[in-house]
C-alpha positions as CSV (number, residue, x, y, z in Angstrom):
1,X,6.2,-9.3,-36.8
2,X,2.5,-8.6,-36.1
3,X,0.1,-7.9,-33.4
4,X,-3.0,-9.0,-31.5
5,X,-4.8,-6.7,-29.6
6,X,-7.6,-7.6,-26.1
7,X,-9.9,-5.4,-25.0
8,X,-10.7,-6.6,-21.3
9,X,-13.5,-5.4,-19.3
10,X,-13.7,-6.5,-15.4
11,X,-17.6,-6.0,-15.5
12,X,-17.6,-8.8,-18.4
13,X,-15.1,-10.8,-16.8
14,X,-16.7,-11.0,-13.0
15,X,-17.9,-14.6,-13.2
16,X,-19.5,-14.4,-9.5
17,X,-22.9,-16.0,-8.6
18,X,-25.3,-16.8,-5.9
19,X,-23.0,-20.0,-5.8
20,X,-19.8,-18.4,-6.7
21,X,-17.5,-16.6,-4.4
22,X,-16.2,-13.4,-6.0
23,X,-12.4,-13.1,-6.8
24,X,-10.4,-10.1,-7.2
25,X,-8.8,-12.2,-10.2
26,X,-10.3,-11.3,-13.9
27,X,-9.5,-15.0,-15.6
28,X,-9.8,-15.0,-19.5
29,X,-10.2,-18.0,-21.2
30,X,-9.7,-17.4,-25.1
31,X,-12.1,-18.7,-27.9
32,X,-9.0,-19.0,-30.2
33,X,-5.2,-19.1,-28.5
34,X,-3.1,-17.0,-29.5
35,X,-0.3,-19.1,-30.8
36,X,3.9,-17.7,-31.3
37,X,3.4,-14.8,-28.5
38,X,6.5,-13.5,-28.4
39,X,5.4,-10.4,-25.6
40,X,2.9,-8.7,-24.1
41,X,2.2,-5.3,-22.8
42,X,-0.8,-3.0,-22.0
43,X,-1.4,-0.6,-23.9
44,X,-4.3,1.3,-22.3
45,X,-6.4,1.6,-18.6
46,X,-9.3,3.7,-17.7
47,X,-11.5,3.3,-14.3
48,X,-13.3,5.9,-12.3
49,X,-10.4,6.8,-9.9
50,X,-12.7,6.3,-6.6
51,X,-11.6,3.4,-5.1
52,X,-12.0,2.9,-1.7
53,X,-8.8,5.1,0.5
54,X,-9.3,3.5,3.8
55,X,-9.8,-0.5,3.5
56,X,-9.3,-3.1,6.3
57,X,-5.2,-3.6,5.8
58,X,-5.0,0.6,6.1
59,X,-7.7,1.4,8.6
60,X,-6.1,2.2,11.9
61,X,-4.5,5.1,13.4
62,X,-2.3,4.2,16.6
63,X,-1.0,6.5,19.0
64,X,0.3,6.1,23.0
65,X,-0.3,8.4,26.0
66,X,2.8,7.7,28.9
67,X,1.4,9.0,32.8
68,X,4.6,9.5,34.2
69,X,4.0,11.1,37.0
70,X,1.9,8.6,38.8
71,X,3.3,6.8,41.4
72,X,3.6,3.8,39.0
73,X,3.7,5.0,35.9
74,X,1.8,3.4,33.1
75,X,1.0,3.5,29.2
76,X,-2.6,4.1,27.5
77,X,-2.7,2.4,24.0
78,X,-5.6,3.3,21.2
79,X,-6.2,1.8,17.8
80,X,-8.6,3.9,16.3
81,X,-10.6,2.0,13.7
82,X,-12.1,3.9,10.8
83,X,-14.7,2.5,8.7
84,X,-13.6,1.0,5.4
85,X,-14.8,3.6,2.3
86,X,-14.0,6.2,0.4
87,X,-13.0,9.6,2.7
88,X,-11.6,12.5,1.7
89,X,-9.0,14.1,4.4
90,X,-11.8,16.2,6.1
91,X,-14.0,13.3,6.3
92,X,-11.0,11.8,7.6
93,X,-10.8,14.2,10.8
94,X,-13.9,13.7,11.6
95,X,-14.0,10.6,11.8
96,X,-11.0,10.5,13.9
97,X,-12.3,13.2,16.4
98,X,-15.5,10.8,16.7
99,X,-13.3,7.8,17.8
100,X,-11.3,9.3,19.8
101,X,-14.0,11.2,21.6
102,X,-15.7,7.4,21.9
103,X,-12.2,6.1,23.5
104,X,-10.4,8.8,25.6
105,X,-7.2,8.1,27.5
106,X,-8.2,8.2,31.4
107,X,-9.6,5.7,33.8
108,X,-12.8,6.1,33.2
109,X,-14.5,7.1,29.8
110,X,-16.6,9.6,31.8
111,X,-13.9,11.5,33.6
112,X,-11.1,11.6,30.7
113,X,-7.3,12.6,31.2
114,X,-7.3,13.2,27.4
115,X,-8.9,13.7,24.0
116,X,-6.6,14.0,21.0
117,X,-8.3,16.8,18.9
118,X,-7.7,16.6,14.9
119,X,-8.0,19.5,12.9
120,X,-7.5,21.0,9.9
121,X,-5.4,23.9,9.3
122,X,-5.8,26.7,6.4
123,X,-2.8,25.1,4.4
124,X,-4.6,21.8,4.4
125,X,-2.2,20.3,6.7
126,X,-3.7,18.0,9.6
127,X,-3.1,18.8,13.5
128,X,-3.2,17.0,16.9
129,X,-4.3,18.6,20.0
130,X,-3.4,17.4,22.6
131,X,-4.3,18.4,26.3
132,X,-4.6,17.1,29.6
133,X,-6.5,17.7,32.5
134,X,-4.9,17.7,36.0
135,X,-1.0,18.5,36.6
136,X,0.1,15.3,35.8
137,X,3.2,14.8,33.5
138,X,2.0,13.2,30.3
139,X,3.5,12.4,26.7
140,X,1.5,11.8,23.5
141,X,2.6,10.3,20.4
142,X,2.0,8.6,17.0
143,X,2.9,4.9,16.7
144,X,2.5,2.7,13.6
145,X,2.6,-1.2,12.9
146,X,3.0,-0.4,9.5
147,X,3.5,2.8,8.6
148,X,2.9,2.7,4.9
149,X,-0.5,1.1,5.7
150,X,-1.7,3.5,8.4
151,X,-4.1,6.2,8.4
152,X,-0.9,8.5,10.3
153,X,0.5,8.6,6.8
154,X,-2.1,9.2,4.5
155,X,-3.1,12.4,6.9
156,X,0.6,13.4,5.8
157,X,2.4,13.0,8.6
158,X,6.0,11.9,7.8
159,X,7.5,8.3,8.4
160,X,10.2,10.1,10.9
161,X,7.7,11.8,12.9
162,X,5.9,8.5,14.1
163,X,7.3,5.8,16.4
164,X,7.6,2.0,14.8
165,X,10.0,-0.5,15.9
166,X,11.8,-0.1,12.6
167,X,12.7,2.9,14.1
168,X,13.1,2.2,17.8
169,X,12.3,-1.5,19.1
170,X,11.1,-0.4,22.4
171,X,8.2,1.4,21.0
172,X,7.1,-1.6,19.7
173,X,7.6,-3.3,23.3
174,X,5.3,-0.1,24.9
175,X,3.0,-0.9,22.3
176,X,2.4,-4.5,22.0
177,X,2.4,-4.6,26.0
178,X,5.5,-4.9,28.6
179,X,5.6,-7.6,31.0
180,X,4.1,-7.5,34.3
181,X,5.8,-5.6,36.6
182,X,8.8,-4.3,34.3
183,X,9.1,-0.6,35.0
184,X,7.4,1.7,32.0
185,X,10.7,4.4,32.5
186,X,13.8,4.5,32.7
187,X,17.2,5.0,31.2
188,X,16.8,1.8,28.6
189,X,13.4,2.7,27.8
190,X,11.8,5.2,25.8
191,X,11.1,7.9,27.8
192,X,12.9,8.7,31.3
193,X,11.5,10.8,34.2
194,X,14.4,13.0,35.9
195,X,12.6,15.3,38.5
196,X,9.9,16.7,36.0
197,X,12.2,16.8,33.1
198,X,11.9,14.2,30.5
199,X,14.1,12.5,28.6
200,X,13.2,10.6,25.0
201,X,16.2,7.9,24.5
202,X,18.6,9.7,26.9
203,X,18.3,12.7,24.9
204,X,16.5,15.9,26.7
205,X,13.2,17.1,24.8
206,X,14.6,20.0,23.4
207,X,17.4,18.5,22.2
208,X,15.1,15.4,20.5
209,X,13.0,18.1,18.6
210,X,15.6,20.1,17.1
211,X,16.5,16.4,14.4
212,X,13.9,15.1,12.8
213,X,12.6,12.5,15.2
214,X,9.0,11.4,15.8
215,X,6.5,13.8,17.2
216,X,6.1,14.0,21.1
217,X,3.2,15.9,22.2
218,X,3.8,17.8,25.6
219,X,0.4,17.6,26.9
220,X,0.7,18.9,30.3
221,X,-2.0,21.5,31.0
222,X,-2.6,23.3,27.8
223,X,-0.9,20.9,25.8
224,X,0.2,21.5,22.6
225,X,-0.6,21.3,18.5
226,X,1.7,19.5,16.1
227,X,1.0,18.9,12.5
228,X,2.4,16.6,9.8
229,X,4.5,17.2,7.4
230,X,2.5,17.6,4.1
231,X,-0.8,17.8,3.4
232,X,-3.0,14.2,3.7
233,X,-3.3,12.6,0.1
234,X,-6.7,10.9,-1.0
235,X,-5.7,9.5,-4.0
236,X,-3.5,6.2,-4.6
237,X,0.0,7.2,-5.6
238,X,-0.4,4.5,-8.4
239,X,-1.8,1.6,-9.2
240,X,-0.4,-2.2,-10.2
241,X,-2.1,-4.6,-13.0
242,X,-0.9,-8.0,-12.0
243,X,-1.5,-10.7,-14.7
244,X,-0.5,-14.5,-14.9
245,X,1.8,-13.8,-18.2
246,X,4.1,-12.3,-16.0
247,X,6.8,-14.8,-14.6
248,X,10.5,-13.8,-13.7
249,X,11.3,-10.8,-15.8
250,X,10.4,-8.6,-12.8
251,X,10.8,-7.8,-9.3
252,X,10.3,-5.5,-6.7
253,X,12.3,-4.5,-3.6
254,X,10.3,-5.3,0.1
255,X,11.9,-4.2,3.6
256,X,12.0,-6.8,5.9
257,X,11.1,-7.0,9.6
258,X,14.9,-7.1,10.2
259,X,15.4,-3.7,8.4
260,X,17.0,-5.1,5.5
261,X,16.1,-4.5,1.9
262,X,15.5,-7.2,-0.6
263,X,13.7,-8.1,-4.2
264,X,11.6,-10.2,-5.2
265,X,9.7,-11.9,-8.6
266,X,6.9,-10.1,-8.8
267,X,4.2,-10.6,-11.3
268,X,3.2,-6.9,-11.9
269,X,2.2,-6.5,-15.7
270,X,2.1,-2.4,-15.5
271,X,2.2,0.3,-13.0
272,X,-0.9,3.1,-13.8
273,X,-0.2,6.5,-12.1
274,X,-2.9,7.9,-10.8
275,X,-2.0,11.3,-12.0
276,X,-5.8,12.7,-11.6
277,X,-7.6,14.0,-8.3
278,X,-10.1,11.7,-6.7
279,X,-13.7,11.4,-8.1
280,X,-12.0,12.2,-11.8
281,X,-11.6,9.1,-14.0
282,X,-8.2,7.7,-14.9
283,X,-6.8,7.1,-18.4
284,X,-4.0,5.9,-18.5
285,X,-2.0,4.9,-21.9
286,X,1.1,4.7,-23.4
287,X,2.7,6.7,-25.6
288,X,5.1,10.3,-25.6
289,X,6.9,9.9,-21.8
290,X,4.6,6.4,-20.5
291,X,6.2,3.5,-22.0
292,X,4.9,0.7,-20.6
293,X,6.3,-2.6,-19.5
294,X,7.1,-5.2,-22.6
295,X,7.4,-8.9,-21.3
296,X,8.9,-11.4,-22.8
297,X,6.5,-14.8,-23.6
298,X,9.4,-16.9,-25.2
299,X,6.8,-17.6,-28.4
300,X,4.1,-20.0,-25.9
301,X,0.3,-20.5,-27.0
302,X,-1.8,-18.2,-24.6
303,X,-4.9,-20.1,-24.1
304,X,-5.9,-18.4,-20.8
305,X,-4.1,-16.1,-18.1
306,X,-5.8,-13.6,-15.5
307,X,-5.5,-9.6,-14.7
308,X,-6.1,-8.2,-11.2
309,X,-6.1,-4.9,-10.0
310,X,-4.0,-4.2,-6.8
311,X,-3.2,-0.6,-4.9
312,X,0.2,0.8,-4.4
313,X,1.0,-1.8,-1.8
314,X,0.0,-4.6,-3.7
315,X,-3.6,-5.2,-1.8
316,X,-6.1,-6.5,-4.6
317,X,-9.2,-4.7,-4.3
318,X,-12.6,-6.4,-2.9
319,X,-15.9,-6.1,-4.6
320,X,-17.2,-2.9,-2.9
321,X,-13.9,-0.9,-3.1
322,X,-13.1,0.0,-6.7
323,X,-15.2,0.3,-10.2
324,X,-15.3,-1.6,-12.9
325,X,-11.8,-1.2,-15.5
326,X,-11.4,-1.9,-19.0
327,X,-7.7,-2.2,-20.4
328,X,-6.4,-2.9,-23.7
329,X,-3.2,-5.7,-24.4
330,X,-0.9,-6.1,-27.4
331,X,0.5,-9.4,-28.1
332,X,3.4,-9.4,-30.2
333,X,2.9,-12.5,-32.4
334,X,6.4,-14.3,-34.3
335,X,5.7,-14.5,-38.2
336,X,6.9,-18.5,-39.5
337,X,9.5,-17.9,-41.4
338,X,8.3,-18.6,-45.0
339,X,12.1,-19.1,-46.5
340,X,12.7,-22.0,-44.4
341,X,9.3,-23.6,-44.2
342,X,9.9,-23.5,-48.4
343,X,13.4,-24.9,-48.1
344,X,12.6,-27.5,-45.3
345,X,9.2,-28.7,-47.3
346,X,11.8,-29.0,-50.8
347,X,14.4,-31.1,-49.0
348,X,11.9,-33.8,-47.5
349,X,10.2,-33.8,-50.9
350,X,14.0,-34.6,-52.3
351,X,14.6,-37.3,-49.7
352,X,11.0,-38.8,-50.0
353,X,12.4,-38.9,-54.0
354,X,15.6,-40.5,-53.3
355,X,14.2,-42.8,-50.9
356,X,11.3,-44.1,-52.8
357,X,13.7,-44.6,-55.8
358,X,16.7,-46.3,-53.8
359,X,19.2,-43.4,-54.1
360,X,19.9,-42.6,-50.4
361,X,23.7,-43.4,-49.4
């Protein structure tokens, strides 16, 4: 058995032009095959671990005010959109306080009910303020399309302390829009005005905070602060080299919309884990506890094959959002087996022999 080794840079590889769209695809073409490839693996990784945090598939922060008190109650709906870059988690707050502050809840952006205030606390842990003016009853809270892709969970706030319609279907319904006319409260909805007490799923307010169930800002007056559960994270949890070589000896397990769990082929050549803070670069290899992923090739010629770079959900990266990489592959190459080729070369010279002389029977 032997081995070939590739040294891949992306920078080398980029093949766009004033004519050429760019692709998030490295494709190699290969001066000489390599023939018998029995596997493949990759054996090393380094970038500058600064790729863009906040892209345009993770770049919105969604949240719900409910007036109840009004005579006909209604729900406000924001989408704060941050800018696509690189942020750390203060740069993140910022940025958050100046869109909010651009769309407050209330009629009129020049006589606001509320402002959402996002802070940082001393144990690095982000907040929401949340305070309303006038005596009206009002709840705030978090609401996410997609949680793993929103802005709510890289600040660190937890999956069970935002609203999706994984979790309950008819915050999706107050968030995509109810039909005309249909009553905001109730006892089937989400929330339910009794007097002034409020009730979140038929289940009183205190008795909603004391499980761990999404966040619901009292915001009456005063109002209140909340905070996530962890600190925000700037860093990927890990990265994913996807590569053409890899065909059906690997999956990966999605969610559906339905709720249910299922796998599917996935062409992911190695996971990286970006074990490094941000603005460090990442080397990755294997070796002592990192093994990495051996695939099998079933002895093909490799003539050409692409690489591309992906985030922890699978989203290649665009042109602007992450450095240049370099990675290094080992193909484990099948040796003929000289034995045979000696013993299959002797037999045909035999027949040729026998043949040639009238021997055969």
């Amino acid at each position: 058995m032997s081995y070939k080794y590739l040294l891949v840079d992306s920078q080398i590889a980029n093949t766009r032009t004033a004519t050429v769209p760019y692709t998030s695809e490295v494709n190699i073409r290969l001066d000489h095959p390599i023939e018998n490839a029995t596997a493949v693996e990759m054996l090393s990784f380094s970038t500058p671990n600064n790729m863009h945090n906040v892209r345009g598939h993770n770049n919105r922060f969604e949240c719900m005010l409910y007036n109840m008190s009004l005579t006909v109650p209604t729900i406000e709906r924001r989408a704060y959109q941050i800018e696509p870059g690189l942020y750390t988690i203060s740069e993140l707050v910022d940025s958050l306080n100046a869109a909010a502050s651009a769309s407050p809840f209330g009629a009129t952006p020049t006589s606001p009910t509320l402002t959402p205030i996002f802070s940082l606390s001393s144990s690095n842990k982000v907040g929401i303020t949340c305070s309303s003016t006038g005596s009206g009853i009002r709840r705030f809270v978090l609401f996410a399309t997609n949680f793993w892709n929103s802005i709510a969970h890289r600040l660190g706030f937890s999956e069970n302390q935002v609203f999706t319609t994984h979790f309950d279907s008819q915050a999706g319904v107050d968030y995509s829009g109810i039909s005309v006319g249909e009553p905001v409260l109730g006892q089937d909805k989400l929330f339910w005005l009794i007097g002034t007490s409020v009730l979140i799923n038929s289940i009183t307010e205190s008795g909603w905070r004391l499980n761990s169930n999404p966040l619901v800002w009292k915001c009456d007056g005063a109002g209140e602060t909340l905070y996530g559960t962890t600190i925000g994270f700037e860093a990927y949890q890990h990265l994913l080299m996807k590569s053409s070589l890899v065909s059906h000896d690997f999956e990966s397990i999605y969610r559906q919309s339905d709720g249910v769990v299922v796998s599917k082929t996935d062409n992911i050549l190695q996971k990286i884990d970006t074990n490094v803070p941000l603005f460090s670069y990442l080397h990755w290899g294997s070796g002592g506890n990192v093994q990495p992923f051996v695939h099998k090739l079933s002895g093909k010629t490799i003539q050409s094959f692409s690489l591309e770079l992906t985030d922890d959900t699978s989203q290649p990266f665009d042109i602007n959002e992450s450095k240049h990489w370099t990675a290094v592959l080992r193909f484990k190459i099948a040796e003929e087996n000289n034995q045979i080729t000696r013993d299959t070369s002797l037999l045909n010279q035999n027949l040729r022999f026998k043949s040639s002389h009238n021997c055969l029977r």
